[in-house]
DSSP file (Angstrom, degrees, kcal/mol; ACC not computed):
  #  RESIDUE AA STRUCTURE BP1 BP2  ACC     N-H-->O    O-->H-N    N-H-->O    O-->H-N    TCO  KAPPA ALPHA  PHI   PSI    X-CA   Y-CA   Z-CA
    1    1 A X              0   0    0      0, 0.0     2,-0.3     0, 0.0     0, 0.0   0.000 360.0 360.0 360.0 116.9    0.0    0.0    0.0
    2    2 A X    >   -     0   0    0      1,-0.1     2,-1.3     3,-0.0     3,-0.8  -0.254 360.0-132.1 -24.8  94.6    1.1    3.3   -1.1
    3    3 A X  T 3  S+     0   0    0     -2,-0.3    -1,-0.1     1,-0.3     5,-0.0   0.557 116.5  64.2 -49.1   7.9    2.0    6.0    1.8
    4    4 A X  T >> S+     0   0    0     -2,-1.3     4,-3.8     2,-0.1     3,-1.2   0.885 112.6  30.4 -89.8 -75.0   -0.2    8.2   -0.3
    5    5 A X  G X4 S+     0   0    0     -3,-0.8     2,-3.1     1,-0.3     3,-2.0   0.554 117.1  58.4 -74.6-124.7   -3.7    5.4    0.7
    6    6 A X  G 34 S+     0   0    0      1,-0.4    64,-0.3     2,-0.2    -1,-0.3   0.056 112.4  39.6 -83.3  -8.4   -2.2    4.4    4.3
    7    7 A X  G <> S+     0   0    0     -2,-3.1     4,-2.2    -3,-1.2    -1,-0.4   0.690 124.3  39.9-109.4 -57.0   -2.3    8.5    5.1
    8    8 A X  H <X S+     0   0    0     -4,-3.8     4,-1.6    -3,-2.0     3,-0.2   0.958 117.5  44.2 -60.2 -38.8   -5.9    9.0    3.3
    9    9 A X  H  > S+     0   0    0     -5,-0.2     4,-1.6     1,-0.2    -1,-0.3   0.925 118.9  45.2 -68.4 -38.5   -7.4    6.0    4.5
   10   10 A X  H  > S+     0   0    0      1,-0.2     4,-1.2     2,-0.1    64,-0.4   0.703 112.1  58.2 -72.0  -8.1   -5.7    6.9    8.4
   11   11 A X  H  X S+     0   0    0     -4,-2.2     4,-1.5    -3,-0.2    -2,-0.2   0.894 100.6  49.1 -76.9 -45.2   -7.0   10.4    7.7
   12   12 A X  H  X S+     0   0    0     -4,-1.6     4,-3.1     2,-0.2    -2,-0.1   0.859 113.0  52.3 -49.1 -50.2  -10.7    9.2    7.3
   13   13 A X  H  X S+     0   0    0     -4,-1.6     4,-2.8     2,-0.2     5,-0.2   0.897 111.3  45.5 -25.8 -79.2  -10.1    7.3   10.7
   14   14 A X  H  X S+     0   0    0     -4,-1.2     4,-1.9     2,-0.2    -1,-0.2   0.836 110.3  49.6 -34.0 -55.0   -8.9   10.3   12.4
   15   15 A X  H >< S+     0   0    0     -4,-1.5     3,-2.4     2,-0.3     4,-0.3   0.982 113.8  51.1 -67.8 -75.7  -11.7   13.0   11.2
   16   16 A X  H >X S+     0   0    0     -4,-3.1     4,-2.4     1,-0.4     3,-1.6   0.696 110.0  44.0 -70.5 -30.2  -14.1   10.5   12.2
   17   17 A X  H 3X S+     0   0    0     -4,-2.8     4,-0.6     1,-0.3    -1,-0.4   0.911 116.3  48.3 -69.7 -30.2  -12.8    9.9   15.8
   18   18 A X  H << S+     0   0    0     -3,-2.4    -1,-0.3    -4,-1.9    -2,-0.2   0.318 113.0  52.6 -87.1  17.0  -12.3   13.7   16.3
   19   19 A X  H <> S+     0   0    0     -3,-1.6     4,-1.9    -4,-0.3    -2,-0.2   0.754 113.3  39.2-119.7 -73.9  -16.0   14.0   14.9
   20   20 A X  H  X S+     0   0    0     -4,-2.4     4,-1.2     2,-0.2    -2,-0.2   0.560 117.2  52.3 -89.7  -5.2  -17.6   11.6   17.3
   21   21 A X  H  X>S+     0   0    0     -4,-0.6     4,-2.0    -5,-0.5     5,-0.5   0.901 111.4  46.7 -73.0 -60.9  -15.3   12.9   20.3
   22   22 A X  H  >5S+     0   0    0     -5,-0.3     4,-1.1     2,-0.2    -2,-0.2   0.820 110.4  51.8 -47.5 -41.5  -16.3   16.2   19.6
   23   23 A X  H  X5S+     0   0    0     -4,-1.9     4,-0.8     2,-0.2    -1,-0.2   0.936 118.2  38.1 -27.9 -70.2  -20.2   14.9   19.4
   24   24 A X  H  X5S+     0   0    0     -4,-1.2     4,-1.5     2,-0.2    -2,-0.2   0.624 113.0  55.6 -81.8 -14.5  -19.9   13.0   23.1
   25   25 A X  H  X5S+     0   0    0     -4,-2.0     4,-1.9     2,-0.2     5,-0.4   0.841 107.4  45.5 -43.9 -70.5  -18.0   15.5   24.4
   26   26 A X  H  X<S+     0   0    0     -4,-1.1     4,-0.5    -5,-0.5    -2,-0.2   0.841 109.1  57.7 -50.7 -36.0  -20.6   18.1   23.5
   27   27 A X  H  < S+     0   0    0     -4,-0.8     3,-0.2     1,-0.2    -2,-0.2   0.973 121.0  27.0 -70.1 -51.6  -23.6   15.7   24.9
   28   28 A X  H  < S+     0   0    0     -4,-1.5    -2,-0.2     1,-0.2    -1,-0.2   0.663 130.7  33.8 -89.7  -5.6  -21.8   15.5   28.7
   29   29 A X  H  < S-     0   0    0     -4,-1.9     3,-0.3     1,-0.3    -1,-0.2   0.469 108.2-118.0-131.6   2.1  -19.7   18.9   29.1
   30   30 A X     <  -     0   0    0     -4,-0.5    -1,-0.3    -5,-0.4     5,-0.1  -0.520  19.1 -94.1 107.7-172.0  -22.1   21.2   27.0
   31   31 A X  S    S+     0   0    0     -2,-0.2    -1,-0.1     3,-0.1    -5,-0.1   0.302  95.0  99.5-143.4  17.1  -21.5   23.4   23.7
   32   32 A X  S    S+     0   0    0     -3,-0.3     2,-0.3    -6,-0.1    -2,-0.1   0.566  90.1  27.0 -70.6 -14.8  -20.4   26.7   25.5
   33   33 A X  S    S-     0   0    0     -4,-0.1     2,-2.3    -7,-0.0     3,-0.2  -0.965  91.5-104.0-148.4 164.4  -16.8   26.1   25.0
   34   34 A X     >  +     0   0    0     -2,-0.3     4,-1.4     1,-0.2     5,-0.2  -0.387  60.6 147.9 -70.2  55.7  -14.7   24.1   22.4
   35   35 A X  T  4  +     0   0    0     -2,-2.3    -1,-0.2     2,-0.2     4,-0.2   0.595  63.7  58.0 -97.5  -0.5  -14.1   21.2   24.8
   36   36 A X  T >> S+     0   0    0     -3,-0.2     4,-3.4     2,-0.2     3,-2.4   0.911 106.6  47.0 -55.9 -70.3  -14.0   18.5   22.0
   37   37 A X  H 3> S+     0   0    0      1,-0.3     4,-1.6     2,-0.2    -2,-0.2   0.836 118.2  48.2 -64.0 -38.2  -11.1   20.2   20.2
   38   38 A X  H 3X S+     0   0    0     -4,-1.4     4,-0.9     2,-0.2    -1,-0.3   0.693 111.9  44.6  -7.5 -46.1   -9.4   20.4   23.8
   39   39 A X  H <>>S+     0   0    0     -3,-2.4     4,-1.9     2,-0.2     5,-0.6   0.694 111.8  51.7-104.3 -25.3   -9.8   17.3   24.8
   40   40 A X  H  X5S+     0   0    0     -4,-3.4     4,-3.4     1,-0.2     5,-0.4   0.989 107.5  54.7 -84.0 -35.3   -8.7   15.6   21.2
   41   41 A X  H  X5S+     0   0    0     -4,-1.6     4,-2.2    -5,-0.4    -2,-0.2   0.940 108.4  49.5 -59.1 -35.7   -5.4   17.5   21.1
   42   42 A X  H  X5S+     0   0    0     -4,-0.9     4,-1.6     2,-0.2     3,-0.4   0.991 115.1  40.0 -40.1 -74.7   -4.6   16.4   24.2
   43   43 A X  H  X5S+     0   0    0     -4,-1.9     4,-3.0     1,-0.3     5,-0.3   0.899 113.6  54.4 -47.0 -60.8   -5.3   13.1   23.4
   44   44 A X  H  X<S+     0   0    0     -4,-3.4     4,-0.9    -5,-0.6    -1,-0.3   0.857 112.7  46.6 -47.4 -45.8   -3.8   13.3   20.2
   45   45 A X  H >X S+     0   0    0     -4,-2.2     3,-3.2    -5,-0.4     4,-1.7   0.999 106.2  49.8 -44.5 -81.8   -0.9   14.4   21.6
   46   46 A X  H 3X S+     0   0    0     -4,-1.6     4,-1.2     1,-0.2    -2,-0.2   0.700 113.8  48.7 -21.5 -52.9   -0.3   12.3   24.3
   47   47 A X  H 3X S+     0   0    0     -4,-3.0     4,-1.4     2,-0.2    -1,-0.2   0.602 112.6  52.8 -80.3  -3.9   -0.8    9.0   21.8
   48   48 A X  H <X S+     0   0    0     -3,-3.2     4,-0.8    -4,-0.9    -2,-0.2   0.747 104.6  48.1-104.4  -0.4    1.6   10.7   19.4
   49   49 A X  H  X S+     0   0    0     -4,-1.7     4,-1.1    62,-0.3    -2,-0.2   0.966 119.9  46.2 -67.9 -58.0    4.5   11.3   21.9
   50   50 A X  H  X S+     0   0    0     -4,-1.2     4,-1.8     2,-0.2     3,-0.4   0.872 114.4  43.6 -38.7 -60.9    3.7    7.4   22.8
   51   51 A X  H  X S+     0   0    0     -4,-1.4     4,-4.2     1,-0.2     5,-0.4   0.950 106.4  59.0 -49.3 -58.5    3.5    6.0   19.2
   52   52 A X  H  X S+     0   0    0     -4,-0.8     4,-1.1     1,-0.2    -1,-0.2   0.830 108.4  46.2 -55.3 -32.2    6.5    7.8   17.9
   53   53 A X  H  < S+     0   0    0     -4,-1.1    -1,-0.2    -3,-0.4    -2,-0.2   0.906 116.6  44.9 -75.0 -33.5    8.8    6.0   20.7
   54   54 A X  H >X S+     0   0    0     -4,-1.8     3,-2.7     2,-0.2     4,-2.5   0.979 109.6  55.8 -88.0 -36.3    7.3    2.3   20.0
   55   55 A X  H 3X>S+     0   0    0     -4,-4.2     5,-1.0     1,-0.4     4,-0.9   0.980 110.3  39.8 -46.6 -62.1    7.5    2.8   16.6
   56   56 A X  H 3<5S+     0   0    0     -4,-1.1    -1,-0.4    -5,-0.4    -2,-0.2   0.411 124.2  44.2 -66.8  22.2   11.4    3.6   16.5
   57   57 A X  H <45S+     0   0    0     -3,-2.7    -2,-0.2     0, 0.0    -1,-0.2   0.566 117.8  40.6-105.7 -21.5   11.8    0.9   19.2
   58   58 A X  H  <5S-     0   0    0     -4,-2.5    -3,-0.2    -3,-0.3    -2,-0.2   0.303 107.9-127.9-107.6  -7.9    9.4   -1.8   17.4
   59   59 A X  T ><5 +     0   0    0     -4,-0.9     3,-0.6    -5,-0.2    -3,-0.2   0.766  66.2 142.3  35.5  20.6   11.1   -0.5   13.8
   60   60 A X  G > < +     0   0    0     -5,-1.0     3,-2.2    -6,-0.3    -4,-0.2   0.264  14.5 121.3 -51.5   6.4    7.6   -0.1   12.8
   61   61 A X  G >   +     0   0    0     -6,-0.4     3,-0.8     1,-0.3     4,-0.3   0.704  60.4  81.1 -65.5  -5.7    8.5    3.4   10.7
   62   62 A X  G X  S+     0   0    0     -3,-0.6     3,-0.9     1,-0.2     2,-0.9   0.947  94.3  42.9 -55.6 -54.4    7.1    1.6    8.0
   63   63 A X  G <> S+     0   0    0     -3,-2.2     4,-0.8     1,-0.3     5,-0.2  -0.081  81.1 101.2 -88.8  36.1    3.3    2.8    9.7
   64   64 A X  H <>>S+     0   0    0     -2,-0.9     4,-1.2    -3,-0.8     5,-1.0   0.760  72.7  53.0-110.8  -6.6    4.0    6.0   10.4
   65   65 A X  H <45S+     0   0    0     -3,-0.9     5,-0.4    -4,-0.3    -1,-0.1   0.671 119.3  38.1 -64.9 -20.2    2.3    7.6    7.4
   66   66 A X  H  4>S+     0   0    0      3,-0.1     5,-0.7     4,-0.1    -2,-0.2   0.426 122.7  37.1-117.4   2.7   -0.8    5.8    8.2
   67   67 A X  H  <5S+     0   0    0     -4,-0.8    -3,-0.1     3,-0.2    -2,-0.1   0.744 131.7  21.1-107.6 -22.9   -0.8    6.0   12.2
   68   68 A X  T  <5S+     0   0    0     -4,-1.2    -3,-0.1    -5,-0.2     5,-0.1   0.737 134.0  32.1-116.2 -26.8    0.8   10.0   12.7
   69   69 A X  T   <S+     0   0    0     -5,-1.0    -3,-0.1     3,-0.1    -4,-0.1   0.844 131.3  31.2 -98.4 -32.9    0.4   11.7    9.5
   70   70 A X  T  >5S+     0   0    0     -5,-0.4     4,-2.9   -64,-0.3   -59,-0.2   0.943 133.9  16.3 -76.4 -80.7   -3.1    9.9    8.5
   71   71 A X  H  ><S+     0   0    0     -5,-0.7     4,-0.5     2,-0.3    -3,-0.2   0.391 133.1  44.3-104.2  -5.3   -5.3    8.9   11.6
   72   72 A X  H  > S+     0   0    0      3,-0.1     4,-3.4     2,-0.1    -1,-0.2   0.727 122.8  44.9 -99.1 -46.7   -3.3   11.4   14.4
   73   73 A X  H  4 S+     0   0    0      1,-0.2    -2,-0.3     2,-0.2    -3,-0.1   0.736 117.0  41.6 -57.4 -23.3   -3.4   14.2   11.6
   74   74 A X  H  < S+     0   0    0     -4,-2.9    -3,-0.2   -64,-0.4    -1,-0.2   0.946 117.0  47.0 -87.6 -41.9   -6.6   13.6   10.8
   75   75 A X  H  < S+     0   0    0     -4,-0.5    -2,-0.2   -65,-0.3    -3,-0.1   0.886  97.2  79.0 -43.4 -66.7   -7.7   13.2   14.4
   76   76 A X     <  -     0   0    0     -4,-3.4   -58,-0.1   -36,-0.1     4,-0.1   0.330  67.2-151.9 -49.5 169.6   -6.0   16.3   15.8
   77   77 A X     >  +     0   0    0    -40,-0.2     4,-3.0     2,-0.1     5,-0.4  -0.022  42.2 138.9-149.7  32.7   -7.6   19.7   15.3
   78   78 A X  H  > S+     0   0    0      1,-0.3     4,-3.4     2,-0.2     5,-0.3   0.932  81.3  56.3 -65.9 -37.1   -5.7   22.8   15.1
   79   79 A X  H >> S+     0   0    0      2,-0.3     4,-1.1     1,-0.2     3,-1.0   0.869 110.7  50.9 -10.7 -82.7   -7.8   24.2   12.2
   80   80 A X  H 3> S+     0   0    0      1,-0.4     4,-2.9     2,-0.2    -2,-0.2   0.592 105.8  49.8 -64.9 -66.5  -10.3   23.6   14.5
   81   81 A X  H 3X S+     0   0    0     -4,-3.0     4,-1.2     2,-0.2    -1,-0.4   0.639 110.7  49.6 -69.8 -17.8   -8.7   25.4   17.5
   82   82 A X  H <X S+     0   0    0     -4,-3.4     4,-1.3    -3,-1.0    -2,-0.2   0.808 108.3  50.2 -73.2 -36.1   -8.0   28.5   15.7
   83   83 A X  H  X>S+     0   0    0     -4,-1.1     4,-1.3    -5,-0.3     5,-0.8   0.909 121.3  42.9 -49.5 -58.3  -11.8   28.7   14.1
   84   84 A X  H >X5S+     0   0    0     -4,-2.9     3,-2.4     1,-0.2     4,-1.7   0.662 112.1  53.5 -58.1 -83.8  -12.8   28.2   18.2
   85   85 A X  H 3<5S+     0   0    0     -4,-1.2    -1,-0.2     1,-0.4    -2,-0.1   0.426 112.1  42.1 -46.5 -49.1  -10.2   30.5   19.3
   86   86 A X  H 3X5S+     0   0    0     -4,-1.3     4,-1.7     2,-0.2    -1,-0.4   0.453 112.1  48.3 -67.2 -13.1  -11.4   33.2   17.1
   87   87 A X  H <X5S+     0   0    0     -3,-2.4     4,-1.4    -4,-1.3    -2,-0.2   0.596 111.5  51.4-125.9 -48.7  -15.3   33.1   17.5
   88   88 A X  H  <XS+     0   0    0     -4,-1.7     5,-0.6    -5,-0.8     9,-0.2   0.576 115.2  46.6 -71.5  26.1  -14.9   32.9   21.4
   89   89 A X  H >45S+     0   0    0     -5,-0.2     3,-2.8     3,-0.1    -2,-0.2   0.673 115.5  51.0-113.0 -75.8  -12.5   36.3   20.7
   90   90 A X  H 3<5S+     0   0    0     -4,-1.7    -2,-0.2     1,-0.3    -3,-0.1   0.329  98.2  55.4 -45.6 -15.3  -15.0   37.4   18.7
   91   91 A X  T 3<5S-     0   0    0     -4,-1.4    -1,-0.3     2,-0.1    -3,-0.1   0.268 122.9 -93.6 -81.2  -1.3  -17.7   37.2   20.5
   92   92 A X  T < 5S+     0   0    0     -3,-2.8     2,-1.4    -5,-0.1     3,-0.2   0.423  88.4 119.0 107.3  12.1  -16.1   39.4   23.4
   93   93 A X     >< +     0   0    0     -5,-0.6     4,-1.6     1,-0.2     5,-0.2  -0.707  27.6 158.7-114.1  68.6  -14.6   36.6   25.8
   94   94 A X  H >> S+     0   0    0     -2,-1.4     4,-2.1     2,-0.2     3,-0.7   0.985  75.2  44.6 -62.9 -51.9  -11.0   38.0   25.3
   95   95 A X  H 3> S+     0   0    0      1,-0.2     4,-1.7    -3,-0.2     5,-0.4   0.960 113.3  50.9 -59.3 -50.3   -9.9   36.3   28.7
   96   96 A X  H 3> S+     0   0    0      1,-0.2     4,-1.3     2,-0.2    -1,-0.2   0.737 114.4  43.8 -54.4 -18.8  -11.7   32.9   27.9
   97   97 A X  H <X S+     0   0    0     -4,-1.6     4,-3.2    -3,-0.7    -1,-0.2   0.981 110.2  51.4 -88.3 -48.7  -10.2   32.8   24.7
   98   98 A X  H  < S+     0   0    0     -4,-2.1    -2,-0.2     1,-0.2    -1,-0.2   0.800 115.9  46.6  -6.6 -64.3   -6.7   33.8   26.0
   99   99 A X  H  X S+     0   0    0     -4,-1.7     4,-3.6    -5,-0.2     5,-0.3   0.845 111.2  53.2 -82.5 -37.9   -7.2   30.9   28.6
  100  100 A X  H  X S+     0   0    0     -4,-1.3     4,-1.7    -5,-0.4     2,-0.3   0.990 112.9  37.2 -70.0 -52.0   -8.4   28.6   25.9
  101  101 A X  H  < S+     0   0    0     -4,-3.2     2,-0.9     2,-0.2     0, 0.0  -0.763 119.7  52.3 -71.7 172.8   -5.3   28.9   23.3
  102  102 A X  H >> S+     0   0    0     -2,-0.3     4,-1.8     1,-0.1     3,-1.2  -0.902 114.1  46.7 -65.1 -46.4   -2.8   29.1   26.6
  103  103 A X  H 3X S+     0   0    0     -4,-3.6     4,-1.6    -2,-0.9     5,-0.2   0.685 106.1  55.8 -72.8  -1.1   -4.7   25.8   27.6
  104  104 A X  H 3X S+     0   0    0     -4,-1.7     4,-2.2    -5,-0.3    -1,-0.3   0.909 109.3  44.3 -84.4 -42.2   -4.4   24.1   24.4
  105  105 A X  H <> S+     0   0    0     -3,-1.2     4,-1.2     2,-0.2     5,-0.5   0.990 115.0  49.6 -92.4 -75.7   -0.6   24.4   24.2
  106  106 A X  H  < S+     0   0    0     -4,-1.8    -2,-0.2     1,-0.2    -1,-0.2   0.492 110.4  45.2 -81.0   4.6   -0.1   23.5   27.3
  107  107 A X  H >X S+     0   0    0     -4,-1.6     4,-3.0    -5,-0.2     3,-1.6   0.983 114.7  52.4 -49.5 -85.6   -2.2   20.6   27.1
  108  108 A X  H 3< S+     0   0    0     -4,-2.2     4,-0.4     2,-0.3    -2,-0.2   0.321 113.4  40.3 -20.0 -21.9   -0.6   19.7   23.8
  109  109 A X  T 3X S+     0   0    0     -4,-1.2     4,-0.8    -5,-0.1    -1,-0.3   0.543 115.1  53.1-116.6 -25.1    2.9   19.8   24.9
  110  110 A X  H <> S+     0   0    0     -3,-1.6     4,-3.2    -5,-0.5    -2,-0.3   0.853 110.4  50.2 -73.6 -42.6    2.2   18.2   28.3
  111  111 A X  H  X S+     0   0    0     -4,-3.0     4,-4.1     2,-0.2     5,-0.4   0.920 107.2  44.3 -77.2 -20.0    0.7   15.7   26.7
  112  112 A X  H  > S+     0   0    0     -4,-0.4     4,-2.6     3,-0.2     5,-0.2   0.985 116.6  55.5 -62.0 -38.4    3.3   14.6   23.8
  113  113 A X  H  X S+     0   0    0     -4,-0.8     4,-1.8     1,-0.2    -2,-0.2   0.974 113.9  40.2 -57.4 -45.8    6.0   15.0   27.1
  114  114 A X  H  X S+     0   0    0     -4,-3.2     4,-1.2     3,-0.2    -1,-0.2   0.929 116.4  46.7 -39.8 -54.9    3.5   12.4   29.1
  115  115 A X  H  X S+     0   0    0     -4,-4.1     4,-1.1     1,-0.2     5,-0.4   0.956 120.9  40.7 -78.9 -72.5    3.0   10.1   26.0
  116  116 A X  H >X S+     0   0    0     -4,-2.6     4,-4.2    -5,-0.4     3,-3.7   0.768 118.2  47.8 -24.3 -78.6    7.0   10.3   25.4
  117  117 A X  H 3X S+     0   0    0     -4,-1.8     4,-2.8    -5,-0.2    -2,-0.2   0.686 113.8  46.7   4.5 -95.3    7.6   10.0   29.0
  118  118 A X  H 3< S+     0   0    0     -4,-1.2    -1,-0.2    -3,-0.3    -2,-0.2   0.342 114.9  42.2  -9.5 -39.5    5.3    7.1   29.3
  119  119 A X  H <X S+     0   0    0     -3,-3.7     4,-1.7    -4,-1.1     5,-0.2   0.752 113.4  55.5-115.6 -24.0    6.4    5.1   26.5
  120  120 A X  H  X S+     0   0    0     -4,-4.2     4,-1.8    -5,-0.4    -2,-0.2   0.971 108.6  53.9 -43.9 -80.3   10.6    5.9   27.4
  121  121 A X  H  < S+     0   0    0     -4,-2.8    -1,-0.2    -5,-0.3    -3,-0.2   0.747 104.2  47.5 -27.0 -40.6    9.8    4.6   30.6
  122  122 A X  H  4 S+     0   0    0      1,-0.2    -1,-0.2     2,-0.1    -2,-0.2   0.966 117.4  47.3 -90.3 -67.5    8.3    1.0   29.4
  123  123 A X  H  <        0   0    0     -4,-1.7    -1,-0.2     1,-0.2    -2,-0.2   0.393 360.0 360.0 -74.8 -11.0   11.3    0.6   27.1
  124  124 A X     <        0   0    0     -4,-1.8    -1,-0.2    -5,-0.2    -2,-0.1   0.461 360.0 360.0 -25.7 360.0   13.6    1.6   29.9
């Protein structure tokens, strides 16, 4: 399989898990703040700090067009958080939006350090 079909087909994957996160996310926590697009960069983070270590330990680099650029790229949402960022700005919630892009990066950047962290450790 072409790394061209292992990225689209791991892309589809992605959008739809950041689709139906965003969905259930929205049913239990509300739709008054972007907490889908929050909660999947995190996540997305966090599994791509992880992945990227087992893969160079597992010589797996072969799947990394279809697990980090298709289905983590598709998952993840920065698009996404810059549309949110902007329409809670725009709407007059300078501090909430402020708090939302600071939490986002430092979600996002704690979480690759967990997932790295996390997956150093087990290969310790």
């Amino acid at each position: 399989m072409t790394p061209l079909i292992q990225v689209a087909i791991g892309g589809a994957i992605g959008a739809s898990a950041r689709y139906l996160t965003g969905v259930g996310i929205a049913r239990v926590l509300g739709k008054g703040f972007p907490w889908g697009t929050l909660t999947v960069n995190f996540v997305g983070s966090v599994l791509m700090g992880v992945i990227i270590v087992v893969l160079a330990h597992e010589n797996g680099n072969k799947f990394a067009p279809f697990i980090m650029t298709g289905v983590l790229g598709g998952f993840t949402t920065y698009s996404a958080f810059s549309l949110d960022a902007m329409t809670i700005f725009e709407r007059g919630e300078i501090g909430l939006a402020a708090a939302y892009v600071i939490g986002t990066l430092v979600l996002a950047l704690g979480g690759i350090a967990l997932g790295l962290y996390a997956a150093r450790s087990f290969y310790a």
